[in-house]
C-alpha positions in Angstrom: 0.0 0.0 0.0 2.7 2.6 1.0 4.2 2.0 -2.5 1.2 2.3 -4.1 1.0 5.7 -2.7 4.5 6.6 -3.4 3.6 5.8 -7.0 0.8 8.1 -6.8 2.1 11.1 -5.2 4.6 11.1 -7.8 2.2 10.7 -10.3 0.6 13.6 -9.1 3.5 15.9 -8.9 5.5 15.3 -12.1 9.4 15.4 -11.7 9.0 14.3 -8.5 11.8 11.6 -7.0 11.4 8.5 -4.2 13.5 11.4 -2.2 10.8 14.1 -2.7 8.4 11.3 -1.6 10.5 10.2 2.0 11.0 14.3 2.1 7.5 14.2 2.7 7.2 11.4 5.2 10.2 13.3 7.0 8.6 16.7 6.9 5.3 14.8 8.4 6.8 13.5 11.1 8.3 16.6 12.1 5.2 18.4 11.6 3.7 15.5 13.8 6.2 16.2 17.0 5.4 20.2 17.0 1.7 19.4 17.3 2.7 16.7 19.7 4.6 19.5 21.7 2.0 21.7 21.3 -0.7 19.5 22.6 1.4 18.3 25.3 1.1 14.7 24.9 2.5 12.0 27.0 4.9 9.5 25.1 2.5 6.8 24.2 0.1 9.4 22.9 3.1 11.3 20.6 4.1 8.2 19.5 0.2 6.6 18.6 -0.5 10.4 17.3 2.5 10.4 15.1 1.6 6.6 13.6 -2.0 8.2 13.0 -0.7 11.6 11.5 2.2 9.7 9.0 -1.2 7.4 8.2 -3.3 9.9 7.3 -0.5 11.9 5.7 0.2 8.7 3.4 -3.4 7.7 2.8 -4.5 12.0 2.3 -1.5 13.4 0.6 -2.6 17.2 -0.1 -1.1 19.6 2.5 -4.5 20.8 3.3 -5.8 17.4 4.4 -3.3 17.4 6.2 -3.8 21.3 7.8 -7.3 20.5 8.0 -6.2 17.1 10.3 -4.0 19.2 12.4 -6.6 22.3 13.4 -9.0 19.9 14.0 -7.0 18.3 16.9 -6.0 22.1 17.9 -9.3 22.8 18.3 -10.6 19.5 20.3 -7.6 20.0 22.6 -9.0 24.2 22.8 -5.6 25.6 21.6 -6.0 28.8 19.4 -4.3 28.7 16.5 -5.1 29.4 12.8 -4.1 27.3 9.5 -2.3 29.6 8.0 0.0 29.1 11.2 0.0 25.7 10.6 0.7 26.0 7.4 4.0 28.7 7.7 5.2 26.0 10.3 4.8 23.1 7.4 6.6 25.6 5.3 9.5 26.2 7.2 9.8 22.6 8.6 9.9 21.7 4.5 12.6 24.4 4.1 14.6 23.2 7.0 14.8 19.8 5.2 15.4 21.2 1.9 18.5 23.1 3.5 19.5 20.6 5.7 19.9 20.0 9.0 18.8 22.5 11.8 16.4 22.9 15.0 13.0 23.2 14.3 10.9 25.1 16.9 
């Protein structure tokens, strides 16, 4: 299944690479610790949230399934925030890949 979807996302983004593809993954499980942080979860719960996020991310891949996913959990848990903060944070965590390695706050 998770090559079947590799398949597709490159399908769906022409020139993409199995790198751009693991980029991703990466990028979504970064993305998955800040709102892990964020909601303070214990270490089961980050860990079971960031299977559940990387799942959805695989099985949804369109950034805003993926913002939608994430306020949603934001706002069950009461915590303001909009998704165009969400989405400047999966900008820059995507940048921080692209340049390499650095600290993501």
């Amino acid at each position: 299944m998770l090559v079947h979807k590799k398949t597709e996302l490159e399908n769906n983004n022409e020139g993409s690479s199995e790198s751009s593809f693991f980029n991703t993954v990466r990028r979504n499980k970064l993305i998955a610790a800040w709102v892990a942080d964020r909601l303070a979860l214990q270490v089961k719960d980050r860990q079971r949230y960031t299977r559940n996020l990387l799942l959805f991310s695989i099985l949804n891949f369109r950034t805003s399934r993926l913002i939608g996913y994430i306020s949603k959990d934001f706002e069950q848990a009461g915590i303001k925030i909009t998704e165009k903060e969400i989405k400047d944070k999966v900008s820059d965590i995507a940048r921080s890949i692209k340049t390499g390695p650095r600290q993501v706050k």
